[in-house]
N, C-alpha and C positions, 0 to 999 in steps of 0.2 A: 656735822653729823658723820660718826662713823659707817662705812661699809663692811669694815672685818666680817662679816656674817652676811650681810647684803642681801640680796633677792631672793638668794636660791635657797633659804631657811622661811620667808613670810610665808603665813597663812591669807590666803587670796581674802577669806569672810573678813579677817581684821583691817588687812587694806582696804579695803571697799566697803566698809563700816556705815559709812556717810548715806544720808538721806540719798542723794543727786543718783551717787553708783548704785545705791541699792533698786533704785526705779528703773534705772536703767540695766541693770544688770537682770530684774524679771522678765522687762520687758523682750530682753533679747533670748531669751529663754522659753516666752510664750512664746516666741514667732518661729522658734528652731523646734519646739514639741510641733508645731504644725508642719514644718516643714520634714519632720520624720516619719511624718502620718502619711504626710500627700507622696513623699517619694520613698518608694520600693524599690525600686531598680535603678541601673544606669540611666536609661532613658525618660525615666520619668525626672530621674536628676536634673541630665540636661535641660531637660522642656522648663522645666523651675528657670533655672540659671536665666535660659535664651529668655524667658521672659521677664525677668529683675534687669535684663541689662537691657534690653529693647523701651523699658521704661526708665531706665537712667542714660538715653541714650547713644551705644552702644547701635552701630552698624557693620553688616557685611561687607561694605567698601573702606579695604584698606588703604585708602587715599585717606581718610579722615583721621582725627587723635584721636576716636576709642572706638577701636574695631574686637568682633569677633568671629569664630569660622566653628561650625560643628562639620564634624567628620562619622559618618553612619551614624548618627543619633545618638551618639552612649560616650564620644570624648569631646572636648571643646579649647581651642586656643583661644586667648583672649589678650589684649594689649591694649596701654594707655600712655602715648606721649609724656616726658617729664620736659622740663627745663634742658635736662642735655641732652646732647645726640645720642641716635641709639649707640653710636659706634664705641661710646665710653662704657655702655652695658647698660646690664636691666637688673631690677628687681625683681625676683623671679619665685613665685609660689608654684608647686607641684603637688597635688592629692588626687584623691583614686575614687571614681564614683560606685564600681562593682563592689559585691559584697559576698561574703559565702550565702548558700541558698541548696535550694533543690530546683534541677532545669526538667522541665519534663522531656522525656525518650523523643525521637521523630517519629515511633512509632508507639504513640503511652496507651492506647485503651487497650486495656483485657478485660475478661469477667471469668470469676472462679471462686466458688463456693458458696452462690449467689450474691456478690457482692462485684458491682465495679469498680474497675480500677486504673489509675494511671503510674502508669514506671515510672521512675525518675534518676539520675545522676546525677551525683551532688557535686557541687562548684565550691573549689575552695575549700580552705583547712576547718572542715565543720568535725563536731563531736555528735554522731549519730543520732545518739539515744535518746539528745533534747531537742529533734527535731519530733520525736513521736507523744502523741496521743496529748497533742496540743492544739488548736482551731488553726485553720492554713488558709490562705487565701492565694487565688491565681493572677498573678498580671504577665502582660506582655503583648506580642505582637502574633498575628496570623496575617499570610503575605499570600494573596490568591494568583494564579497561574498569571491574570491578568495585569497583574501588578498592582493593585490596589491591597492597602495594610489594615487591618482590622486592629482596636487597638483596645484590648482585653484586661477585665478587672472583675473577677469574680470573688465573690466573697468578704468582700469591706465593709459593705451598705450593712445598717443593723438590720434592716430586711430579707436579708438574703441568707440563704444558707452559706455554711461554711464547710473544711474539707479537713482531713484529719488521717493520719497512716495511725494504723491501729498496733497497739504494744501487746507482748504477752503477757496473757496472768501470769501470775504470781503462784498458782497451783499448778501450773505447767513448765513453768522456768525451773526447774532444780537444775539441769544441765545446765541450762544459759548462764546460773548463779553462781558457777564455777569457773567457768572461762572469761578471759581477761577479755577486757572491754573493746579489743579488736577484733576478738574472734565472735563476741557474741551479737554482735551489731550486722548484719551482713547487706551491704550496698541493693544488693537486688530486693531484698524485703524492703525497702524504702518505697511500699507502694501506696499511693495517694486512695481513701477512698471516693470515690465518685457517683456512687446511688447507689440505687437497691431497687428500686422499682421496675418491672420490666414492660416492654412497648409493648400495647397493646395490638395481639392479631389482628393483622391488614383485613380488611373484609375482601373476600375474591369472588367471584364468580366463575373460574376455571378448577383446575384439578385440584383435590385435594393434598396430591402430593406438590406439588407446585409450590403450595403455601408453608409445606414444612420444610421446602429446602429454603426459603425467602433467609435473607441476613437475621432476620427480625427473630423467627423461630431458635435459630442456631446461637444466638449471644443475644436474647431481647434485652437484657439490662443493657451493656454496651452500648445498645440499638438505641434506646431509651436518652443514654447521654449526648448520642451524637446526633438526637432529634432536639433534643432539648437546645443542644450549642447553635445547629441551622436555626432553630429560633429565633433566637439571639441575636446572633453574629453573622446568618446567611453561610458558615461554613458549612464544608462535609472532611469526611475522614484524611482524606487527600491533603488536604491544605494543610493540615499537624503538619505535615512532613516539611512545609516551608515557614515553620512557627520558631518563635522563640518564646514561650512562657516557663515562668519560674514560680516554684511554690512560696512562698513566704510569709513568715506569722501573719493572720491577720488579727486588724483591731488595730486603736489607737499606739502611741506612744503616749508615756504619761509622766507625771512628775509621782518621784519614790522619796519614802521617809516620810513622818509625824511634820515634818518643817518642810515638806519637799524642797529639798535643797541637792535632791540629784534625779538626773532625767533616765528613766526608765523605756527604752526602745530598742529594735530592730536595725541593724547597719547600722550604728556611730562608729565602727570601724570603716569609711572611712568619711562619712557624712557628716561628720562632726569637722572634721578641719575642711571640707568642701563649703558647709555652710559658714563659718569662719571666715576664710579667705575671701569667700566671696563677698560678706559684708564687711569686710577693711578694703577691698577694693573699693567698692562704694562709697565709702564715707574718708577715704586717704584723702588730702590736700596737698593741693599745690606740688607734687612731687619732684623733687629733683634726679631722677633716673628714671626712663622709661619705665612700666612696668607690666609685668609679665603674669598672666595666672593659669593655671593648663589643670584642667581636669580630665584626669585619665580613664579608660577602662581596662579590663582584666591584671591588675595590681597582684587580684588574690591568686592567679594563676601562673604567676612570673613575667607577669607583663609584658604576655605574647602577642600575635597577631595583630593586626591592621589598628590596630584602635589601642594599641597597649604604648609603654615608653619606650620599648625596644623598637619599634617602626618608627620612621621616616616624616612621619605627618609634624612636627613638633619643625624640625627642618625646613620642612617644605615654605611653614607658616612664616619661619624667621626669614627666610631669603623673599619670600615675597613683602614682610616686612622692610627689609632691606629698602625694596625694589622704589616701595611709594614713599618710605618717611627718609629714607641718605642712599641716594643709589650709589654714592662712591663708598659706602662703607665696605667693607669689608668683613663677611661669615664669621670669619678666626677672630675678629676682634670684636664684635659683639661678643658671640661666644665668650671668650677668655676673662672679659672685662663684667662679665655677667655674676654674679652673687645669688643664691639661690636657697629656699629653704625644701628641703619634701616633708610635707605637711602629711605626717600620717599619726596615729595614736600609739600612745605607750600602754607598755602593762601595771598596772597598777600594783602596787603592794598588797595582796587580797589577805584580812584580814584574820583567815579561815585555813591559809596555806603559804604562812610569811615563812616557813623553812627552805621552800622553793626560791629566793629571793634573800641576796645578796643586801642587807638593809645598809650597811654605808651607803650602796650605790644604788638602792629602788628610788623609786617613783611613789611618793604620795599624795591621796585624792586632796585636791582642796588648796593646794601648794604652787598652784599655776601651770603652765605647759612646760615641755618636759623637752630636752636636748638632751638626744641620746646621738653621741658621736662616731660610735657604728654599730653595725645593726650583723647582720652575716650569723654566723653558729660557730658556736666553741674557740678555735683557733683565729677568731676573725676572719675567715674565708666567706666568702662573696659579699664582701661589707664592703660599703664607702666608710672610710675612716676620715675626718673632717681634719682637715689643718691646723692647729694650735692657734696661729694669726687671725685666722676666722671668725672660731669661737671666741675668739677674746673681742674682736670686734665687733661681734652677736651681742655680748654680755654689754659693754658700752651702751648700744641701742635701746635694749630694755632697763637697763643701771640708769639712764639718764633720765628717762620718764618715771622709772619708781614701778616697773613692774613685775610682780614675781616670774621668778622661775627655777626650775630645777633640773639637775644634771642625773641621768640613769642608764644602767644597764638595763637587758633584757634577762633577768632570772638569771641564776650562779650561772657559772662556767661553761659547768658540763649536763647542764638540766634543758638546752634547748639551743632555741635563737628563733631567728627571722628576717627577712629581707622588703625591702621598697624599693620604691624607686631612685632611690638617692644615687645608686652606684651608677643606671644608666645614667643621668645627665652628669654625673661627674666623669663617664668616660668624655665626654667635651672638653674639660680642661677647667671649668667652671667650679668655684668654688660651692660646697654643698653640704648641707647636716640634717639631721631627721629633726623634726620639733613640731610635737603636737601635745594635746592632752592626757591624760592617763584616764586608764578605761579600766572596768572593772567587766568579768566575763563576758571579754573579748572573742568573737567570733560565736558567740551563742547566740539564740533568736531573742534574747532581753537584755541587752548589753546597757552599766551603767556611768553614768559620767557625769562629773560634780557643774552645778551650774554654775560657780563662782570660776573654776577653770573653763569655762566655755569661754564667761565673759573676758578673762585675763588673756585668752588666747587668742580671742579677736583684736583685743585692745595690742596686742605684741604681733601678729600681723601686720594692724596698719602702721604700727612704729617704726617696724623692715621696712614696708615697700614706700616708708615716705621718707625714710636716709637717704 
């Protein structure tokens, strides 16, 4: 059997043609639409994860072979003994559980022009305009003074009402229909609506003025939503200010196309190689290199703060690894010896705007996951650029099993870029390349993605972390 053309030209549906793959290949497809439904956030990511691996096993005592550790609820280290010592390295996956969204203000309720309303700030590289006059749903956290978290989901249930930032007509836009798409979109109009109904005056038996200086008189809609949340939730106003909710589409994730053969949802940037990873850690055998899987937060932000791959936590986890499975090993030589993938999505060839998109070097749907060797904007600046040795070592692991893949840029030259995490863990010394699926309207609130690459890109995860 010749190679000359080899992997990086199959169409994943012809590979996997076969009865066995195609059952299997739905099946893992039904259970990732569910698993794009049930997680909207970081945190609800993790809560999934902590619970797949608590049922495969999977303990907080890293004495044991399969440990794992969450850190503030939103990243998670995770590790599995192989055959060798860690000190020869690990097999090492990295993907990112944050997603672009809208976070609501510390301070979101107003009311104005009888309507209420919540602020918001939008997280991550989002495109405005498809965040509006779409159904929204609320999740996240309320953290009371006492220290107890409240843990919020509004707007999912078919019973419930949902939430919506309101767009301008079209008989009012003339201006707007002139100005380029960053001027006409303005951050602070990103306001959620929240009712319309106003609270009902308090009944008093004191002064009349008394009752029109009450909250309730001065903002009753307002009044109205934040009696309606104490309902609920036992919150008041106060407490927003130590909250973390985010707006995001609500409603299902669903399978797209007359043959659904692509899955139509919210965050597969980067929940797609999360769920991936996660299920070839699961089903890898017998491995011979320890292995490694770390699901990050804030990716989409530069992967800052406490919980992102530029902090310390990722470290902390290997040396205490160290400490239970080779205390005489040595940091630098795990480290060095370690082989890594960052598991994040490509862009797709979009069918609608292939001039944007360098076709020697795109990414197309259906053609399996995608190695893109640096990532950074135009000149290569803030890219991990992967080793030649590497790659070709990469290409062996999936060449031997017979599984697609393809090699891409991110869009021509001088039309963009983008970054992961690959650069932080390759400041380690550690060898590192991007490879995930190709996505189609990346970073929008319906982002799509081929099930036949889902399944190829799980099947080439466990092929990595079981070299």
């Amino acid at each position: 059997m010749t190679l000359d053309l080899a992997f990086s030209t199959r169409n994943c549906w012809e590979t996997y043609a076969d009865q066995k793959d195609a059952e299997a290949m739905n099946d893992l497809a039904t259970r990732y639409v569910d698993f794009l439904s049930r997680c909207k956030t970081e945190r609800e990511t993790i809560d999934y994860v902590v619970e797949r691996l608590r049922a495969a096993g999977y303990t907080e005592n890293f004495a044991h072979d399969r440990v794992y550790r969450v850190f503030k609820g939103k990243t998670v280290f995770i590790a599995r003994k192989g055959r060798q010592p860690l000190s020869q390295g690990m097999r090492l996956i990295g993907a990112h559980a944050d997603t672009p969204r809208l976070d609501l203000k510390q301070r979101p309720l107003q009311e104005q022009a009888g309507v209420g309303q919540a602020k918001t700030h939008y997280y991550g590289g989002i495109r405005k305009y498809q965040w509006l006059a779409r159904p929204l749903a609320i999740h996240g956290v309320v953290v009371r003074e006492d220290g107890t978290t409240v843990q919020v989901t509004l707007g999912e249930d078919v019973t419930e009402p949902v939430f919506t930032i309101a767009d301008l007509l079209p008989h009012l836009a003339q201006k707007q229909s002139g100005q380029t798409v960053a001027d006409a979109f303005e951050a602070e109009k990103l306001n959620i609506v929240m009712g319309h109904r106003p609270q009902p005056k308090p009944e008093t038996a004191g002064d009349e003025a008394d009752a029109k200086d009450a909250p309730e008189a001065k903002d009753p809609i307002k009044a109205r939503v934040l009696a309606l949340l104490h309902e609920k939730y036992a919150i008041r106003e106060e407490d927003l200010y130590s909250a973390e909710l985010q707006a995001v589409p609500a409603g299902p994730a669903r399978f797209v196309g007359l043959d659904g053969s692509l899955v139509g949802g919210y965050g597969q940037d980067d929940r797609i190689c999360v769920f991936a990873a996660l299920e070839a850690l699961l089903i890898a055998e017998n491995p011979a290199a320890p292995q490694c899987v770390l699901f990050w937060d804030k990716e989409e932000i530069g992967s800052e703060g406490s919980t992102g791959a530029k902090s310390k936590f990722f470290e902390y986890c290997v040396e205490d690894l160290i400490q239970s499975w080779q205390p005489a090993a040595r940091f630098s030589d795990v480290i060095l010896n370690t082989r890594a993938v960052s598991a994040d999505v490509h862009a797709a060839l979009d069918p609608d705007w292939q001039e944007l998109h360098e076709k020697l070097n795109a990414a197309t749907m259906g053609h399996g996951p995608v190695f893109c060797k640096f990532t950074g904007h135009r000149g290569k600046y803030e890219a991990n650029d992967a080793h030649p040795e590497y790659v070709g070592w990469l290409r062996g692991v999936l060449n031997e099993r017979g599984i697609p893949w393809q090699m891409a840029e991110l869009g021509k030259v001088d039309q963009g870029g983008g970054g992961t995490v690959a650069m932080y863990l390759a400041a380690y010394g550690m060898d590192i390349i991007d490879f995930g699926p190709a996505v189609l309207s990346m970073h929008s609130p319906f982002e799509l993605a081929s099930v036949a690459d889902l399944y190829a890109t799980r099947l080439a995860y466990t092929a990595f972390l079981e070299r």
